[in-house]
C-alpha positions as CSV (number, residue, x, y, z in Angstrom):
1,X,27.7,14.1,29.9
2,X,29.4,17.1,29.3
3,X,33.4,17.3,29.2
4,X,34.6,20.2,30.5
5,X,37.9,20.9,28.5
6,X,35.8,21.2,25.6
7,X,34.1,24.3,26.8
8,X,35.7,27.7,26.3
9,X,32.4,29.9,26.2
10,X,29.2,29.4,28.4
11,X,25.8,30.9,26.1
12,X,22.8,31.8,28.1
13,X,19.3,32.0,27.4
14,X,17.5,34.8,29.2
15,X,13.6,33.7,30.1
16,X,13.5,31.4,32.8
17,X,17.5,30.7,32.6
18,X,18.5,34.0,34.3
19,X,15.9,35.8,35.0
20,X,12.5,34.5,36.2
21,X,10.1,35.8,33.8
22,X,8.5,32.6,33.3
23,X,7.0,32.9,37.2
24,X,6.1,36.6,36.3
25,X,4.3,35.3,34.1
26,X,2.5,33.0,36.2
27,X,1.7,35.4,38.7
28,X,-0.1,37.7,35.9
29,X,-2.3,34.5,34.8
30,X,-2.8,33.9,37.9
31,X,-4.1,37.9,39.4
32,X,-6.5,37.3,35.9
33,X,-7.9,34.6,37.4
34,X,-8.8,36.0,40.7
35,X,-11.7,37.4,40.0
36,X,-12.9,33.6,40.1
37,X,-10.9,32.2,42.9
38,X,-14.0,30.9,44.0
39,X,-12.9,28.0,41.6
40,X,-9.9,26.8,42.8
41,X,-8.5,24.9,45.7
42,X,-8.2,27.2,48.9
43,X,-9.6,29.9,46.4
44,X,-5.5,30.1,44.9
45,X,-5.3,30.0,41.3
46,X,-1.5,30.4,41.0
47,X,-1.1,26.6,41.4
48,X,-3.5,26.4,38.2
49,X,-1.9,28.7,36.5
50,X,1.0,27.3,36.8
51,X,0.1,24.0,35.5
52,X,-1.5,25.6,32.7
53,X,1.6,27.9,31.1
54,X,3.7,24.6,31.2
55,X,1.0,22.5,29.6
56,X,1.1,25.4,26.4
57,X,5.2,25.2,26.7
58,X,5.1,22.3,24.3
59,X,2.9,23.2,21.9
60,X,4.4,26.7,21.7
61,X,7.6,25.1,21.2
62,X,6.0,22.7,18.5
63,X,4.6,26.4,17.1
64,X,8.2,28.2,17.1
65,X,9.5,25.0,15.4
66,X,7.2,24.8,12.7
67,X,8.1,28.7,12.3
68,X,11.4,28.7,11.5
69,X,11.1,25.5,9.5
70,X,8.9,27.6,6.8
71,X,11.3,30.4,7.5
72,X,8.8,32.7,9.2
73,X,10.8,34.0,12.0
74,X,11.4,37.6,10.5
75,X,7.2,38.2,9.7
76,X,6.2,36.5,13.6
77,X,8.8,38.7,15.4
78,X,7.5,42.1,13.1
79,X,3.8,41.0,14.1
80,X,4.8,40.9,17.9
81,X,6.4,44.3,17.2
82,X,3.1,45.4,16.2
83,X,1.0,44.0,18.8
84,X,3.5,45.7,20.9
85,X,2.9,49.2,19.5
86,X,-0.9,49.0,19.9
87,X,-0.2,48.1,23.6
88,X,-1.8,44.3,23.3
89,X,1.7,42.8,24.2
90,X,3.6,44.5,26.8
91,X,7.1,44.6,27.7
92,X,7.7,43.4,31.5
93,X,8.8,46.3,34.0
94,X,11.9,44.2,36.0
95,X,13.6,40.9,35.5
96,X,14.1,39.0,38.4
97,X,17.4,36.9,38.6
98,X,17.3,33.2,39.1
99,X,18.3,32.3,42.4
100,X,22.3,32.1,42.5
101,X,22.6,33.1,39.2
102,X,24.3,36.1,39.6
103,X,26.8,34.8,42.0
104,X,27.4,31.8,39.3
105,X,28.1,34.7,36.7
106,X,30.6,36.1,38.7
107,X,32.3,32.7,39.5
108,X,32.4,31.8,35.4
109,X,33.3,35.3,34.7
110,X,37.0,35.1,33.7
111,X,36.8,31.2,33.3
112,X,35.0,31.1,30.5
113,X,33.6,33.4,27.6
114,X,30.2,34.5,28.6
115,X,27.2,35.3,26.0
116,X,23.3,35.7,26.0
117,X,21.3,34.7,23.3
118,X,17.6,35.1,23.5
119,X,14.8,35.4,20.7
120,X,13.8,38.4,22.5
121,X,14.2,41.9,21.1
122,X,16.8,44.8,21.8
123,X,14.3,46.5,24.4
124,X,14.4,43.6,26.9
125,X,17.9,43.0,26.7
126,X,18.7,46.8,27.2
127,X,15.7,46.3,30.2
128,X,17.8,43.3,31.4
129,X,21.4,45.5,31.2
130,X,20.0,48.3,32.7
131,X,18.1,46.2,35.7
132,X,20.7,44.0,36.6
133,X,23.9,45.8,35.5
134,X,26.1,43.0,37.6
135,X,24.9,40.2,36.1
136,X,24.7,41.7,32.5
137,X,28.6,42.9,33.1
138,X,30.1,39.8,32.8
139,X,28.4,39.2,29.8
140,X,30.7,39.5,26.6
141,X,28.1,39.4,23.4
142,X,24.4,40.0,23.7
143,X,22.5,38.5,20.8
144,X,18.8,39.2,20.1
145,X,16.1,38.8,17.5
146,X,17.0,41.5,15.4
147,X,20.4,40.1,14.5
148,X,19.9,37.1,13.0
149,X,17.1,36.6,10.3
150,X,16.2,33.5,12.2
151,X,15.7,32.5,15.5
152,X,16.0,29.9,17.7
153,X,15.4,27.0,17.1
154,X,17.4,27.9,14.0
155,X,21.2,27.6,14.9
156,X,22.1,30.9,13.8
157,X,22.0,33.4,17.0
158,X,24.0,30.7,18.4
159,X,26.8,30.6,15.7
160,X,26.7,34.4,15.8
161,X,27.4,34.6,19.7
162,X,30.4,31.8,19.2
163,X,31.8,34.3,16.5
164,X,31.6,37.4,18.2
165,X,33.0,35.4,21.4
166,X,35.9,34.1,19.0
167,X,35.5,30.9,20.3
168,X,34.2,27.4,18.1
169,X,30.5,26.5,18.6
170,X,31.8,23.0,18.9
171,X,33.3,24.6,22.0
172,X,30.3,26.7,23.6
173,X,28.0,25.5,26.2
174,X,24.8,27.0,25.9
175,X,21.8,26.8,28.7
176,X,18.2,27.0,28.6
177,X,14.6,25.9,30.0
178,X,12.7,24.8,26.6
179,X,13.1,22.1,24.3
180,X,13.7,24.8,21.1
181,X,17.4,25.9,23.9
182,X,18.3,22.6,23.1
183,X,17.6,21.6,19.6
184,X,19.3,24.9,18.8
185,X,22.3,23.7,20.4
186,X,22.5,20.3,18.5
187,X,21.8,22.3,15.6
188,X,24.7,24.4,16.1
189,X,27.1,21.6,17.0
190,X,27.3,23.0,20.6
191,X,26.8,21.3,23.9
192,X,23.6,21.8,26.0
193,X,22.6,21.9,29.4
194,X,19.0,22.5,30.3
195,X,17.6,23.7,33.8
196,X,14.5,22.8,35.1
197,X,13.8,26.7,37.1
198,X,12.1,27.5,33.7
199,X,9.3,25.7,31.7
200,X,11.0,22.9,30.5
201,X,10.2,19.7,32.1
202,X,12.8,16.9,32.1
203,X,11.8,14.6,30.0
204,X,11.2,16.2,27.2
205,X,14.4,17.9,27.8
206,X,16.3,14.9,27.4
207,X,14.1,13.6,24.3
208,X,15.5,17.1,22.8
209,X,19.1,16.1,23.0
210,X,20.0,18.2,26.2
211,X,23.9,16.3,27.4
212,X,23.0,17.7,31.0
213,X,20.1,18.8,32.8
214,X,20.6,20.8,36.4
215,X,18.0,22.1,38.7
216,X,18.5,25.4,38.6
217,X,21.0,27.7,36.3
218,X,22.7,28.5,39.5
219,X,23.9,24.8,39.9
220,X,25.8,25.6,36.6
221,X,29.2,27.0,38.6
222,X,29.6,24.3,41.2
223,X,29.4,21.9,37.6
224,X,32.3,23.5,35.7
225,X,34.5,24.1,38.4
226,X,34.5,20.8,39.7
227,X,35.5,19.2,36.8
């Protein structure tokens, strides 16, 4: 369980913690498919597709694991930047906030330092600012690929956001949706909540080391106030 009057700053992932590019993501998997609808239930592949992103979650994980332990993360992230340039990776149009997650922002805001640290690059987080300039405003430190020579599930983005906040890592919450959020976070010496609106399932949550796992990110505020 997590104890409250430990936590001075609140670190957020980005995919599938406040915004819902993990169902975006779906929903292109799942227009792919359509052209053989024929072969699924009530000709509806989404459910399918669903299924399928979370069944490669753990083995992508198990992939972005193994990365940084040979120390990797700098060479993957320059190849994605080149599969980017030739146009075989593309960068999504709009994020979609998390139900109740901007309301939760505001609620923290003031409360508690507030930080995002995501292994994605500058582009999507100046796509996020510039999309959802109310959530992204009561965000203090915005931490991406490019500023840390490793990525998570290496500790350091999040002992970078902790000293940019000011604030100990021992004292930051951070929040995510996969496994490599939380082994990050135990790596780091911080404390972890996972939410289950992303990829992450439960159990294997736990099995990571998560102290808390909500619903939803937007559960987060009702949490820390109470207590």
């Amino acid at each position: 369980m997590i104890r409250c009057d430990a936590i001075d700053a609140v670190l957020f992932d980005l995919d599938g913690t406040l915004v819902d590019t993990d169902d975006q993501a779906v929903e292109r998997l799942a227009t792919c498919l359509r052209v053989v609808r024929w072969l699924f239930p009530d000709q509806d592949p989404t459910p399918w597709a669903r299924w399928a992103m979370m069944q490669a979650e753990t083995p992508g994980n198990a992939l972005l694991t193994l990365v940084d332990a040979l120390g990797l993360d700098a060479p993957l992230a320059a190849a994605g930047d080149t599969l980017r340039a030739w146009g075989r990776l593309k960068h999504p149009s709009s994020f979609r906030p998390i139900a109740r997650v901007p309301a939760m922002l505001e609620q923290l805001s003031g409360r508690y330092k507030l930080g995002l640290v995501t292994s994605r690059g500058r582009r999507h987080i100046a796509a996020f600012q510039s999309s959802h300039p109310e959530m992204a405003g009561h965000l203090q430190c915005f931490i991406g690929r490019q500023d840390t020579r490793r990525i998570k599930p290496h500790p350091a983005p999040l002992r970078l956001a902790a000293t940019k906040l000011g604030v100990p890592i021992r004292r930051c919450l951070t929040i995510g949706d996969t496994p490599v959020d939380v082994r990050a976070a135990r790596r780091a010496g911080a404390w972890s909540a996972a939410v289950l609106c992303g990829f992450g399932q439960r159990a294997e949550l736990v099995r990571a080391g998560a102290h808390l796992v909500l619903h939803s990110t937007g559960d987060l505020a009702a949490i820390l106030i109470r207590c």
